[in-house]
C-alpha positions in Angstrom: -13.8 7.1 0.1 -14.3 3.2 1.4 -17.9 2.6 1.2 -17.0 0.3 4.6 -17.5 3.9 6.1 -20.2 6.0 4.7 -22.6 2.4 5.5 -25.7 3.7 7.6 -26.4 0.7 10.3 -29.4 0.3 12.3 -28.8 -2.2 15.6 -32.0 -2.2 17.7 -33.1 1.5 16.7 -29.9 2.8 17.2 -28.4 4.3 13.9 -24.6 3.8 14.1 -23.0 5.8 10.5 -19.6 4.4 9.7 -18.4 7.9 8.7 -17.9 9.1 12.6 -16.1 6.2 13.7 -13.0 7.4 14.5 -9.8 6.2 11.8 -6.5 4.9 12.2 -4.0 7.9 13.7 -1.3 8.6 11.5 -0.2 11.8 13.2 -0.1 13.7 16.6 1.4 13.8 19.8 1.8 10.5 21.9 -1.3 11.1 23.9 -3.0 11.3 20.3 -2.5 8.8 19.3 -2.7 6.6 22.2 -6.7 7.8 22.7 -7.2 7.8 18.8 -5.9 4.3 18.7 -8.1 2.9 21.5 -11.0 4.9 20.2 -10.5 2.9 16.8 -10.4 -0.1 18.8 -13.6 0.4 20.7 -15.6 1.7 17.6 -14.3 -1.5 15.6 -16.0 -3.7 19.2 -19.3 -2.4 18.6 -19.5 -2.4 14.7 -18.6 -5.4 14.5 -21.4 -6.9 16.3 -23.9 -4.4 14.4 -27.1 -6.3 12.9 -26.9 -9.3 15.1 -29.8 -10.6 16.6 -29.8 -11.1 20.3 -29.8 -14.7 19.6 -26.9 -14.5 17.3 -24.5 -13.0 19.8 -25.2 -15.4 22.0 -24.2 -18.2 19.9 -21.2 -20.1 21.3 -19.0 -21.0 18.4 -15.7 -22.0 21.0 -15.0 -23.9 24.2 -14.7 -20.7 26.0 -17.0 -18.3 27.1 -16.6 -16.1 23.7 -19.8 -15.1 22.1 -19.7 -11.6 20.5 -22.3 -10.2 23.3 -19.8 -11.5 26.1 -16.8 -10.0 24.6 -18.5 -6.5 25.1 -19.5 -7.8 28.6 -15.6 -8.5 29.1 -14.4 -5.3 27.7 -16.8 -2.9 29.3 -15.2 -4.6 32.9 -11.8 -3.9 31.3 -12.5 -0.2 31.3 -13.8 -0.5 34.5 -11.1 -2.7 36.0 -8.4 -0.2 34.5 -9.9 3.3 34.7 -12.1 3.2 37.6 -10.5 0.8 39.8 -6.5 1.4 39.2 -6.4 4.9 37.9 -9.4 6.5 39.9 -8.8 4.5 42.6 -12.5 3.1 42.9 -13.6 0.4 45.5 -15.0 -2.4 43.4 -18.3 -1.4 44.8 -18.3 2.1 43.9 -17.8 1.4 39.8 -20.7 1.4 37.8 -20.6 -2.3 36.9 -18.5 -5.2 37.0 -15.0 -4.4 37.5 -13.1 -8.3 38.6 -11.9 -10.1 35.5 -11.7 -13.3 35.0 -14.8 -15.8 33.4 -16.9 -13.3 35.8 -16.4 -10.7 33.2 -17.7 -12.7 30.5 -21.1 -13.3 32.3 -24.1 -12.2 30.6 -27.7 -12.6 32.2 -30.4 -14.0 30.0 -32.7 -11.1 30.6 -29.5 -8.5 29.1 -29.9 -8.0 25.6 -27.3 -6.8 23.0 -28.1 -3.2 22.6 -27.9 -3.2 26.4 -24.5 -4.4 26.7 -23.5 -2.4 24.3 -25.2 0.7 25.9 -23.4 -0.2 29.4 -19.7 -0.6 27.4 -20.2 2.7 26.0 -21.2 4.2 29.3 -17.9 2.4 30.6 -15.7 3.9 27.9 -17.0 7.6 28.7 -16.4 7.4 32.3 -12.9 5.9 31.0 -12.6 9.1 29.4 -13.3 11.2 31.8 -11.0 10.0 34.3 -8.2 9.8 32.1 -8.6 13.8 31.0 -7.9 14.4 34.3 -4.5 12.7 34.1 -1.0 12.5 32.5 0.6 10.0 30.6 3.3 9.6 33.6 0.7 9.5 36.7 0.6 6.4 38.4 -1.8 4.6 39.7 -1.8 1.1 41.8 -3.1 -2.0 39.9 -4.3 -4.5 42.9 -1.9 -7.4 40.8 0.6 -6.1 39.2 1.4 -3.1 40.8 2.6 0.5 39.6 1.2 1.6 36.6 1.2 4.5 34.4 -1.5 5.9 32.4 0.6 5.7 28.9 0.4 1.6 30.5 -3.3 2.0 30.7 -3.7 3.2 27.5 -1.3 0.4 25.5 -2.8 -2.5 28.0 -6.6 -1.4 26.5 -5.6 -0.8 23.1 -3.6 -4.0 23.1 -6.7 -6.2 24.9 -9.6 -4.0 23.0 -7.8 -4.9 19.9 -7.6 -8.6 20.4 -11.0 -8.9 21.5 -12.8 -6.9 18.5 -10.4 -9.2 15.9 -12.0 -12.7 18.1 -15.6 -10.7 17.5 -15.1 -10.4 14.3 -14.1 -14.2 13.5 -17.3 -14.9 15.4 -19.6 -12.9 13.9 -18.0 -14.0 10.4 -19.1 -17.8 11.4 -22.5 -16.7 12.7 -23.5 -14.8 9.5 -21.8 -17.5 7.5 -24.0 -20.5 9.2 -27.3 -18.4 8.3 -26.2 -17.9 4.6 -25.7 -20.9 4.1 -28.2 -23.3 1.7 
């Protein structure tokens, strides 16, 4: 077995074990693997921000408003923007957190912390969960820009901008550990 996944990780007092995070999907039904491919996706967010300092994901390594914290920031509205607002049908107000995208999304207060942000994009991904069981790949659901969407839509959209945003984290964090390695 990789020893990447039997690694024990402890990010302010919250023990994350690389065993249960869920693994590539090489087999099921299309729903399947749509949810065990986004599920990946989210998992690989969060580790790869494990045993960073609050500081550390703050640092701001590119012009744009990247930092590993804010990318978890951004992707927590994601969920929001795409299971609470468009599928459940949510007023903006009615989500439990910020659901607009744009630079808003990458906004992080000085008083949040890491294990917080992370804490609120977990909470997002859950109620992201729970709307979509109650829904098929084929229900549709009105996105305020682009229209008629489908939950199979949803689901690649996520996986598609999840994916993308855990591979940016990872360059980040790769720079921030290097810079404090180095001699």
């Amino acid at each position: 077995m990789n020893t990447q996944f039997t690694q024990r990780i402890q990010h302010e007092g919250v023990i994350h074990d690389r065993r249960t995070r869920p693994r590539s999907p090489f087999t099921g039904d299309e729903r399947e693997l749509l949810e065990s491919t986004l599920e990946l996706n989210r998992a690989e967010l969060v580790a790869g921000v494990d045993g960073l300092s609050d500081a550390q994901a703050r640092q701001q390594l590119v012009p744009s408003l990247s930092t590993p914290i804010s990318l978890i920031k951004h992707c927590a509205a994601a969920e929001r923007i795409w299971f609470q607002r468009t599928l459940a049908a949510m007023a903006a107000e009615d989500c439990d957190g910020h659901s607009t995208g744009g630079d808003s999304s990458f906004y992080v207060t000085a008083a949040e912390t890491l294990a917080g942000v992370i804490a609120e994009y977990v909470a997002a991904c859950e109620k992201s969960r729970e709307i979509a069981a109650d829904h098929g790949l084929d229900d549709t659901a009105e996105h305020r820009l682009v229209g008629t969407v489908n939950l199979r839509f949803i689901y690649l959209c996520m996986i598609g901008d999840i994916s993308r945003h855990a591979g940016q984290a990872d360059i980040l964090v790769e720079q921030i550990r290097a810079s404090h390695h180095k001699v």
